[in-house]
Legacy VTK file of the C-alpha trace (Angstrom):
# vtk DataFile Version 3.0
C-alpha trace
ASCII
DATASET POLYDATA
POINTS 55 float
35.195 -17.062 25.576
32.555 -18.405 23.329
29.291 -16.456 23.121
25.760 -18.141 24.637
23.552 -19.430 21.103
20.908 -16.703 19.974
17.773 -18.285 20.828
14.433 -17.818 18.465
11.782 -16.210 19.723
8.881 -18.842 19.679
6.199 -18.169 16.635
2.723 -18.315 17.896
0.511 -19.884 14.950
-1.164 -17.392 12.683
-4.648 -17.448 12.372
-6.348 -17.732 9.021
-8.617 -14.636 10.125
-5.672 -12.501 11.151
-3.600 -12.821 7.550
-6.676 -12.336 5.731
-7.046 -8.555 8.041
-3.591 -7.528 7.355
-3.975 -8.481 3.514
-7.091 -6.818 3.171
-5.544 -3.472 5.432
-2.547 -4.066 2.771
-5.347 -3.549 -0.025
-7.124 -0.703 1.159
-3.792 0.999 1.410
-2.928 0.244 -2.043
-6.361 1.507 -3.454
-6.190 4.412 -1.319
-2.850 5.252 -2.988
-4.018 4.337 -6.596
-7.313 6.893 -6.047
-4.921 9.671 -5.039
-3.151 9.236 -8.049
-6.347 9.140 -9.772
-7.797 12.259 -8.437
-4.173 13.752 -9.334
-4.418 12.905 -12.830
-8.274 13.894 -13.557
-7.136 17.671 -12.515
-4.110 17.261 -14.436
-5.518 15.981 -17.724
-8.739 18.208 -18.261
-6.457 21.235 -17.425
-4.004 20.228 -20.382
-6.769 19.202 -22.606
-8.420 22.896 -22.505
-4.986 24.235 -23.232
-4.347 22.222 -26.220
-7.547 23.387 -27.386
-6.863 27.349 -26.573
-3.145 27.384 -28.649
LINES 1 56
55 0 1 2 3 4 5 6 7 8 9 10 11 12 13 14 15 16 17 18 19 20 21 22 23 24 25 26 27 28 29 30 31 32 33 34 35 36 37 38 39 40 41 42 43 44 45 46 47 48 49 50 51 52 53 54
């Protein structure tokens, strides 16, 4: 027997407000993740330089 159309749920409108929140929480995310890596490499790098100048 044929099979009942898959409706769409309705899409309430967006506001302006609201996409500017989730691209901003996107941001702070990514900046979080780039200072991390940051961090990470400024005890990395000062570490390597003293032991290029020790050999």
């Amino acid at each position: 027997m044929g099979q009942a159309p898959r409706s769409t749920p309705a899409r309430r409108p967006v506001a302006p407000a609201t996409m500017r929140r989730g691209w901003l929480e996107r941001e702070v995310r990514k900046l979080r993740r780039a200072s991390e890596i940051l961090k990470t490499a400024s005890a990395f790098f000062p570490a390597a330089e003293l032991d290029r100048k020790t050999t």
